[in-house]
KEKE-3310 file (N, C-alpha, C; in steps of 0.2 Angstrom, whole numbers, plus 5000, padded with zeros to 4 digits):
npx = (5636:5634:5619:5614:5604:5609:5618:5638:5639:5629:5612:5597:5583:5566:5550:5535:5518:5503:5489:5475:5470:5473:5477:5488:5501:5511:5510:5517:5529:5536:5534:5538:5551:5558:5559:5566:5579:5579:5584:5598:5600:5603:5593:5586:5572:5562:5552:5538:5526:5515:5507:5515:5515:5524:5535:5529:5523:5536:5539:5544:5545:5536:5544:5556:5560:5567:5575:5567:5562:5556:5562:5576:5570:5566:5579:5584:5596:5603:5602:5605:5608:5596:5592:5586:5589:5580:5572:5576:5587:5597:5590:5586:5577:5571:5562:5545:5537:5522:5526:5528:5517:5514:5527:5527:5522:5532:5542:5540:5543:5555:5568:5572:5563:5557:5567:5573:5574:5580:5593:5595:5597:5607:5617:5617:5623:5634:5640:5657:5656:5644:5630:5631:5616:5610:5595:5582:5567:5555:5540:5524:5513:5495:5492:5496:5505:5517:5526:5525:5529:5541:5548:5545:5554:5566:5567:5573:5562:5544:5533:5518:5507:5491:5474:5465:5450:5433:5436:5449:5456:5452:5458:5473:5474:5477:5489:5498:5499:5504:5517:5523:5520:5531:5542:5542:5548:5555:5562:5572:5572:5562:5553:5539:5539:5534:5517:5510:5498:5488:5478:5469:5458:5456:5444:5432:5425:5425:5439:5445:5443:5445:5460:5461:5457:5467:5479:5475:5476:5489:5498:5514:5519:5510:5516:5517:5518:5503:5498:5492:5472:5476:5475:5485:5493:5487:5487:5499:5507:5500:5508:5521:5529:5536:5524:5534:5542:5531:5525:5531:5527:5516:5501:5503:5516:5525:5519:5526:5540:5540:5537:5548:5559:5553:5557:5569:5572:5569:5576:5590:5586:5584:5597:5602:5600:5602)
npy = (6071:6055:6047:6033:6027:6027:6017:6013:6004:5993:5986:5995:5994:5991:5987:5982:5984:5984:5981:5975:5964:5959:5972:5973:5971:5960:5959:5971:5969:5959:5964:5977:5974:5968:5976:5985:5979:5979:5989:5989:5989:5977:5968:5959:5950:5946:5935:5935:5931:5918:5912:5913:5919:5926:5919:5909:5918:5921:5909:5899:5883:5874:5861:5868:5874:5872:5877:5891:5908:5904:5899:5907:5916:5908:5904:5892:5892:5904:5919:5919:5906:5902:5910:5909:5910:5919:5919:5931:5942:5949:5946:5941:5928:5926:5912:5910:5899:5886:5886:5896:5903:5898:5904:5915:5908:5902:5910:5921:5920:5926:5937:5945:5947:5955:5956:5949:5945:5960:5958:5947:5951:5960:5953:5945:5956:5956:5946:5940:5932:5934:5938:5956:5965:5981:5982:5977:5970:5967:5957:5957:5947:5950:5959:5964:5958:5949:5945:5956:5967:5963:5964:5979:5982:5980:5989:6002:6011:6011:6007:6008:5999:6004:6001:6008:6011:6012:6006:6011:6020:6016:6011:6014:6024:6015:6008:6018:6023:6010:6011:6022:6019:6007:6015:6022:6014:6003:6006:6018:6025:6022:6026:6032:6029:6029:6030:6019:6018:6009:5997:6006:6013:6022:6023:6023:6033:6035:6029:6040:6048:6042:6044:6056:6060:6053:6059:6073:6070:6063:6068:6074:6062:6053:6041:6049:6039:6029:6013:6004:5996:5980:5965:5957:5960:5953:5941:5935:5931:5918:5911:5909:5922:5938:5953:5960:5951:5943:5951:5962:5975:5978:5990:5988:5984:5992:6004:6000:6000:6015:6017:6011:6020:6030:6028:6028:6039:6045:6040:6046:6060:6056:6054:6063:6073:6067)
npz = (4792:4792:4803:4813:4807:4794:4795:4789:4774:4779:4776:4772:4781:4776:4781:4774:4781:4788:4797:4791:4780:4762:4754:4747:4753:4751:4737:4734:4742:4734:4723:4722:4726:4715:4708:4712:4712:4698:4696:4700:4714:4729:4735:4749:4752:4765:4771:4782:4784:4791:4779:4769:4757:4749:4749:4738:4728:4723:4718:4726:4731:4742:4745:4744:4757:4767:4777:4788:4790:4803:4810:4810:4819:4832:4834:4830:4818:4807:4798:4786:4782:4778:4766:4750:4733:4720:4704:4701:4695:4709:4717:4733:4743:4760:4765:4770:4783:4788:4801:4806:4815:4827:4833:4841:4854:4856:4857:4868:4880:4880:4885:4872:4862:4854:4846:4839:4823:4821:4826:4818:4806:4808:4811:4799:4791:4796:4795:4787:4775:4768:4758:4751:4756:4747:4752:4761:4763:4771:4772:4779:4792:4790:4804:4821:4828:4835:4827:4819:4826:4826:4816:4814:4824:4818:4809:4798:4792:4789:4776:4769:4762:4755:4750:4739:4744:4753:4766:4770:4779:4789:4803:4800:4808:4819:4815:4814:4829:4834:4828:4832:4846:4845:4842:4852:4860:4858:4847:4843:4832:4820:4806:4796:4781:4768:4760:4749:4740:4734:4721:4713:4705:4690:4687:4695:4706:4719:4723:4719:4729:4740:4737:4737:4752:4760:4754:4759:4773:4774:4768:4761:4764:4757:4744:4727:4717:4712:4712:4702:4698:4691:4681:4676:4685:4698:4691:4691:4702:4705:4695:4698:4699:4699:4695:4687:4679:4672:4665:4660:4652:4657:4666:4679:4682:4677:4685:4699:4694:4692:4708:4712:4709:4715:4727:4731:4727:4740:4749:4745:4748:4762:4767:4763:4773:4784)
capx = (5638:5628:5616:5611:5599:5613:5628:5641:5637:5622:5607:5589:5578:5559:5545:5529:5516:5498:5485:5470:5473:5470:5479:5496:5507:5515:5513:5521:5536:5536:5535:5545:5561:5562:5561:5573:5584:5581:5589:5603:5600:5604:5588:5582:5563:5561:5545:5538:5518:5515:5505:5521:5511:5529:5538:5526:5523:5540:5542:5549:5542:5537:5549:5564:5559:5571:5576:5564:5561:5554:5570:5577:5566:5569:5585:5589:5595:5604:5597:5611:5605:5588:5592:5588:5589:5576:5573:5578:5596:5600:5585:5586:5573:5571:5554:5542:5531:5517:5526:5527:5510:5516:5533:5525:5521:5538:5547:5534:5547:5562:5568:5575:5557:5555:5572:5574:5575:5587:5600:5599:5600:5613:5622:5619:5626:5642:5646:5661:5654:5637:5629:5630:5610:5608:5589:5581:5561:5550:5533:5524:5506:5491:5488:5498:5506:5525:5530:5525:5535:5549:5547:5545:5559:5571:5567:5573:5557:5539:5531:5511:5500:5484:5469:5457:5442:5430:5436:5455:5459:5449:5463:5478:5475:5477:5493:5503:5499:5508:5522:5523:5523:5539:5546:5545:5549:5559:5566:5568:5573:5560:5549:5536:5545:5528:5511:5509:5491:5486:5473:5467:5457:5450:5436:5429:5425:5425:5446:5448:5439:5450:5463:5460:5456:5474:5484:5474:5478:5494:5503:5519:5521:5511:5519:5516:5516:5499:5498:5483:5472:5479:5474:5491:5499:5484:5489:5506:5508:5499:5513:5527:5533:5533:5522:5539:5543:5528:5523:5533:5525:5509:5503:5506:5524:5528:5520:5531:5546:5541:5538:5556:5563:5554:5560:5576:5573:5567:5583:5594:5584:5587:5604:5607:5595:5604)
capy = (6065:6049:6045:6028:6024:6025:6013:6013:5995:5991:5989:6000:5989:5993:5983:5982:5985:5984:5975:5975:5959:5963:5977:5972:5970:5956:5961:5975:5967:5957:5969:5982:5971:5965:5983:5988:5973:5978:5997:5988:5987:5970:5965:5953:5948:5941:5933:5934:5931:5911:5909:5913:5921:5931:5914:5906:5921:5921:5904:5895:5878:5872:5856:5871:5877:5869:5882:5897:5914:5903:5895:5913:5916:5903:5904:5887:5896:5909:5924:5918:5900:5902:5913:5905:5912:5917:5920:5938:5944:5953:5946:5935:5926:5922:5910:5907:5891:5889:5886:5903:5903:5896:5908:5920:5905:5900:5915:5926:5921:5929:5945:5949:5941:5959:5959:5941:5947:5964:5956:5942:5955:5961:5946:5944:5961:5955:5941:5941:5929:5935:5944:5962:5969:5984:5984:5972:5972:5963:5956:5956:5946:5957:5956:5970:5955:5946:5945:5964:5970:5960:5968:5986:5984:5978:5994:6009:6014:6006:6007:6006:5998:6005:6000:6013:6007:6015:6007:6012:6025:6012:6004:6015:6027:6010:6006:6024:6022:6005:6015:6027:6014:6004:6020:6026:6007:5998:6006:6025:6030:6020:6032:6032:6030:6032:6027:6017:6018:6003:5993:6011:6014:6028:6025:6023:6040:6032:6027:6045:6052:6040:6046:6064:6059:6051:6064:6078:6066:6061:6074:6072:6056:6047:6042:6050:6032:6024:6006:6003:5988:5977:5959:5956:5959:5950:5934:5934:5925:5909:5908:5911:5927:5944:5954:5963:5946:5941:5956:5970:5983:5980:5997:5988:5984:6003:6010:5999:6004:6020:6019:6009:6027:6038:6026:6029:6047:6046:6037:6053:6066:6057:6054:6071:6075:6064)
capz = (4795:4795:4809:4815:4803:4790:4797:4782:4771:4783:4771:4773:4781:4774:4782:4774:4786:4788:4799:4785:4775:4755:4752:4743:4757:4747:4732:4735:4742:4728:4715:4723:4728:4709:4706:4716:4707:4691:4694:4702:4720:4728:4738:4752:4755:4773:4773:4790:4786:4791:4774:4764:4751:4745:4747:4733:4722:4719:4715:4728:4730:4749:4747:4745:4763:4773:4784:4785:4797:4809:4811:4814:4825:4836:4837:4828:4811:4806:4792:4781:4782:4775:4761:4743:4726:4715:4698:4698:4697:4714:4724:4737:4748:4767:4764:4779:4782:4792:4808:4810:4818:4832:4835:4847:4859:4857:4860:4871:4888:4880:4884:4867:4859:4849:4843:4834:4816:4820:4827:4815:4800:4811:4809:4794:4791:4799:4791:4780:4766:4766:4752:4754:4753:4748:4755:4765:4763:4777:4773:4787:4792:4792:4809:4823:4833:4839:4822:4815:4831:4826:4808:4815:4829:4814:4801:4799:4790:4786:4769:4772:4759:4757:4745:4739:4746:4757:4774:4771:4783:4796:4805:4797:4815:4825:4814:4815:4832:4834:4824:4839:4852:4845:4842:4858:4866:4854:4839:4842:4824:4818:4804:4791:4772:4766:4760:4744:4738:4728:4717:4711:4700:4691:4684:4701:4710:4726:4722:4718:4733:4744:4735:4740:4757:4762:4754:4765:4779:4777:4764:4757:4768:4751:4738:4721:4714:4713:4709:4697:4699:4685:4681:4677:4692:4698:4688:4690:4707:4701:4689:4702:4696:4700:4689:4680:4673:4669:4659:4661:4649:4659:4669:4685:4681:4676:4692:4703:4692:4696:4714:4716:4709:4722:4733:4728:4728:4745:4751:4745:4751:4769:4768:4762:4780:4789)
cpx = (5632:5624:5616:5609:5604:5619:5632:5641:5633:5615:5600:5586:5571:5555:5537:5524:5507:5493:5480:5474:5470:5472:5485:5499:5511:5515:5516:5527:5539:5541:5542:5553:5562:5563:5567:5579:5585:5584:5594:5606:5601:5599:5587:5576:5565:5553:5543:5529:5517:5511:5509:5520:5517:5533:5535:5528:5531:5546:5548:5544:5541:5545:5555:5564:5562:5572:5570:5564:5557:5560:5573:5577:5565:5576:5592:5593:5598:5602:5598:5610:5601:5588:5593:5588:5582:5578:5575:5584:5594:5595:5586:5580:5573:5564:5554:5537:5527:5518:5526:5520:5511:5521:5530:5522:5529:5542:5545:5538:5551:5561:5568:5570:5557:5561:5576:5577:5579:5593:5600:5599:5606:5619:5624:5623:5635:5646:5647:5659:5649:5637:5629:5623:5611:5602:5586:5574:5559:5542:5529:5515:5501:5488:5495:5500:5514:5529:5530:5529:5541:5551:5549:5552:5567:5573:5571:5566:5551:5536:5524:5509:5494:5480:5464:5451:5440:5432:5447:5460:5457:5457:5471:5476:5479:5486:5498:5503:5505:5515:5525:5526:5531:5544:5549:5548:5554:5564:5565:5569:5570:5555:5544:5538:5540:5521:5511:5500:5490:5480:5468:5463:5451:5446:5430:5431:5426:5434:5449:5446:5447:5457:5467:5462:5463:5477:5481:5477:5485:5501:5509:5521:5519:5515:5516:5513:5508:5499:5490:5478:5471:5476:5480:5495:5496:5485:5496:5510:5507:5505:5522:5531:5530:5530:5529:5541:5537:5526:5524:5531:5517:5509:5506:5512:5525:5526:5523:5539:5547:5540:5546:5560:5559:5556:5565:5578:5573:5573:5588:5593:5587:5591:5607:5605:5600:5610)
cpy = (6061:6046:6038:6024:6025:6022:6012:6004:5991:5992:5990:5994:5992:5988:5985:5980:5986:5981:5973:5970:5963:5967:5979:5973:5967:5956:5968:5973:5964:5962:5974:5980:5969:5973:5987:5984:5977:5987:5995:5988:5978:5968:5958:5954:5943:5938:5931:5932:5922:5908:5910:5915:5925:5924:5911:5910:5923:5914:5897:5890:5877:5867:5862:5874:5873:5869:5889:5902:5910:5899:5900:5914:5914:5902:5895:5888:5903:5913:5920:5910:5897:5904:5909:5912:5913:5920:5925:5939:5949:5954:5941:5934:5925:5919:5909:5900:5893:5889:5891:5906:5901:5900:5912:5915:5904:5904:5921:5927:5925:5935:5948:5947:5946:5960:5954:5944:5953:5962:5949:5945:5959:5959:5944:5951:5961:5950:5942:5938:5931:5941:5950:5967:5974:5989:5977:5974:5967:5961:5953:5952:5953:5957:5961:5964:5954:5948:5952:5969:5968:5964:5973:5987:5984:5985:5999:6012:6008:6010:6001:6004:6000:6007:6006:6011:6010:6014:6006:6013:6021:6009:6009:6020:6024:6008:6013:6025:6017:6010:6017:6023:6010:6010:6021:6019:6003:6000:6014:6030:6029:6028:6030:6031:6030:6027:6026:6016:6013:6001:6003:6010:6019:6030:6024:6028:6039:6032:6035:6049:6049:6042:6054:6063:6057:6055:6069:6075:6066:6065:6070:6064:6050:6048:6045:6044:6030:6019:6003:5996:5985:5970:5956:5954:5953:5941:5933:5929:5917:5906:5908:5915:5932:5948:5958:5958:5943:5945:5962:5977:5984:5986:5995:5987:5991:6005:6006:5999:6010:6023:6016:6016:6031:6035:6026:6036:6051:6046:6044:6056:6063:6057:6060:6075:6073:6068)
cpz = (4796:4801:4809:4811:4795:4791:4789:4781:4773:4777:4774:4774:4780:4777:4780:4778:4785:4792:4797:4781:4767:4752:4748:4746:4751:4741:4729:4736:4737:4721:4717:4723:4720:4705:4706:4712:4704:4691:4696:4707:4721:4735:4742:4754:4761:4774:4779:4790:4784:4784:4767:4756:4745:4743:4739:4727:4717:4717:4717:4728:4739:4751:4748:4752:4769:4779:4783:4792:4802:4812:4815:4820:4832:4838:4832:4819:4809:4798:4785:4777:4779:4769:4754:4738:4724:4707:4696:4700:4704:4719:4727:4742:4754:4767:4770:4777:4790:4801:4812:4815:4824:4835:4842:4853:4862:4860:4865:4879:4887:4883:4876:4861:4853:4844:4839:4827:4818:4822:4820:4808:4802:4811:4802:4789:4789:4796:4785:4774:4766:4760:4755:4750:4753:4753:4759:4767:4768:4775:4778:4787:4790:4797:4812:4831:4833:4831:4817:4820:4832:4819:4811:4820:4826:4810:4803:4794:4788:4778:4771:4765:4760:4753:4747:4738:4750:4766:4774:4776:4789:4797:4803:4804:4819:4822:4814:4824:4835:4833:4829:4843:4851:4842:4847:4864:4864:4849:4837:4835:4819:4813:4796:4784:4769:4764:4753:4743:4730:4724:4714:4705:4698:4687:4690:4705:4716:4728:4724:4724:4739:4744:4739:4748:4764:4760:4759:4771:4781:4772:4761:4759:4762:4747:4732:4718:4715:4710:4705:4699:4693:4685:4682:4681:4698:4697:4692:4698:4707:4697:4694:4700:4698:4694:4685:4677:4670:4665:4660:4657:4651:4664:4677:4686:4680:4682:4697:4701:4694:4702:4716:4714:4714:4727:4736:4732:4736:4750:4753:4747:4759:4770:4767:4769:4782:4794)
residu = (UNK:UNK:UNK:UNK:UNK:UNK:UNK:UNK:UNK:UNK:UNK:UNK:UNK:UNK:UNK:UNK:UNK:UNK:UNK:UNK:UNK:UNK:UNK:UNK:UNK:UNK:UNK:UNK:UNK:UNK:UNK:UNK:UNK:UNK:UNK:UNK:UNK:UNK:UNK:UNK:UNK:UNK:UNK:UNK:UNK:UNK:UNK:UNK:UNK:UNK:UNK:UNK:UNK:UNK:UNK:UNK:UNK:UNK:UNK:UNK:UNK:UNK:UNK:UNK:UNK:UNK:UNK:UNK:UNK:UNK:UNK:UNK:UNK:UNK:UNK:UNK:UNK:UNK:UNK:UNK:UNK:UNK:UNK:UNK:UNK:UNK:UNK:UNK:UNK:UNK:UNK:UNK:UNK:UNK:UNK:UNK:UNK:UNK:UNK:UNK:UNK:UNK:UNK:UNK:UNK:UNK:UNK:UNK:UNK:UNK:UNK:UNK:UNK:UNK:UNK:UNK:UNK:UNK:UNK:UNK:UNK:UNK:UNK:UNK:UNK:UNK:UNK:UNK:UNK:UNK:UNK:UNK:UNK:UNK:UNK:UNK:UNK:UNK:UNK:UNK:UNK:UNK:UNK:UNK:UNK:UNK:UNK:UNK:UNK:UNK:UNK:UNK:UNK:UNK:UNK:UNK:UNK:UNK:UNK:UNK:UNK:UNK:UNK:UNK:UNK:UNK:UNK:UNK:UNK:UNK:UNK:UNK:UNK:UNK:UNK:UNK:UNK:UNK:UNK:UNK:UNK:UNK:UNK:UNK:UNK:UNK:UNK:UNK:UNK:UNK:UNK:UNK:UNK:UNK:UNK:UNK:UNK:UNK:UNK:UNK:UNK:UNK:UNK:UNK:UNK:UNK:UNK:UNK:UNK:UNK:UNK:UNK:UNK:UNK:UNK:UNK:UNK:UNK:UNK:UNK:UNK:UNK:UNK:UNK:UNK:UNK:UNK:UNK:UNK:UNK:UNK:UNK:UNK:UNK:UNK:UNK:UNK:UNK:UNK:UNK:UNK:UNK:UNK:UNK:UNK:UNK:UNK:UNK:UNK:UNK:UNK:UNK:UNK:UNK:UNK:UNK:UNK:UNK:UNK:UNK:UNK:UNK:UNK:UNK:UNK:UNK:UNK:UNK:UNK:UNK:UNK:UNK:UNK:UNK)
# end
């Protein structure tokens, strides 16, 4: 029997998650949602971080931002409202603009301030014409405020970025933490869906040591997948594209092919859990 966090035709909300800027939040969402696309998932990006970093990279223009998650957010707007097209079959956008810098003054009186974005993926859940996501990613600032507790209070799981660099694990206490608290406060089903370790590389002993260092830590909780550090994927935002259409057979395109299947893989282990 399905729990909670599997309602029948509800789609798996993921929020990408981290307070350390740098680390491929967004290109992660990115990469992975065209991922996820291209096995024949049908994907929405919510862009929640005020510098719209997802909106661009994939290629929406500012003029096209009519309506965006701050609209949501506020209330003048529904999910379904905002939602554009992009270049990838069976991905959809919810872009942000920079008003979003402002929301958490806006909405800080409400009662229901943490719960903006789940009820309005709820709605959009609901409504009969809407598209029906299979998945529904979050890209969230890098900063551990109104609008990463509107992400978290939405998920059913987070999906952590985290760059093999010396001060990785700095800060990744203070965000499993967070975790905890909208667990225990807001979103009790809320759970880890894992750790993606990015920009690797291994010709750097340092990479491999951090490496080491997170899996002792955080165990099965990483992912296998590592994400290389690529130029390609690198490039591929200037151009408004996620790197699998800009150069699919480059290494960072493959390993976010191969994290969308352990992501997959991950999915059925819980539902057979469930």
């Amino acid at each position: 029997m399905l729990s909670n966090a599997f309602p029948p035709g509800a789609p798996r909300v993921l929020t990408l998650a981290n307070q350390k800027g740098g680390v491929g939040k967004t290109t992660t969402a990115i990469n992975l949602g065209t991922a996820l696309a291209a096995i024949g998932e049908t994907v929405l990006i919510v862009d929640l971080d005020p510098q719209g970093n997802a909106s661009t990279g994939l290629g929406i223009d500012q003029k096209a931002r009519k309506l965006s998650t701050y609209d949501v957010l506020t209330g003048d707007a529904k999910l379904a409202e905002t939602i554009l097209e992009t270049a990838v079959p069976r991905l959809d956008l919810a872009p942000s603009t920079m008003d979003l810098l402002g929301v958490e003054l806006e909405i800080a009186s409400h009662k229901d301030r943490a719960f903006r974005l789940r009820d309005a993926i709820a709605s959009l859940h609901a409504d009969e014409g809407a598209t029906r996501y299979t998945y529904v990613l979050v890209d969230c600032p890098p900063s551990l405020n109104l609008l990463t507790i509107n992400a978290m209070a939405a998920a059913n799981a987070i999906v952590v970025p985290l760059q093999c660099e010396f001060f990785a694990l700095e800060g990744l206490s203070q965000l499993l933490r967070t975790v905890e608290q909208v667990r225990q406060t807001l979103n009790p089903t809320l759970s880890i869906h894992g750790v993606v370790l990015t920009m690797f590389d291994p010709r750097n002993n340092l990479s491999s040591q951090v490496v080491a260092d997170v899996r002792e830590f955080l165990g099965d909780k990483v992912y296998e997948t590592m994400i290389p550090r690529n130029v390609r994927v690198s490039e591929a935002p200037s151009y408004g594209k996620p790197a699998l259409l800009y150069d699919l057979k480059c290494t960072g395109s493959q390993a976010y092919l191969r994290l969308a299947s352990e992501v997959i893989q991950r999915e059925r282990a819980l539902r057979a859990a469930a």
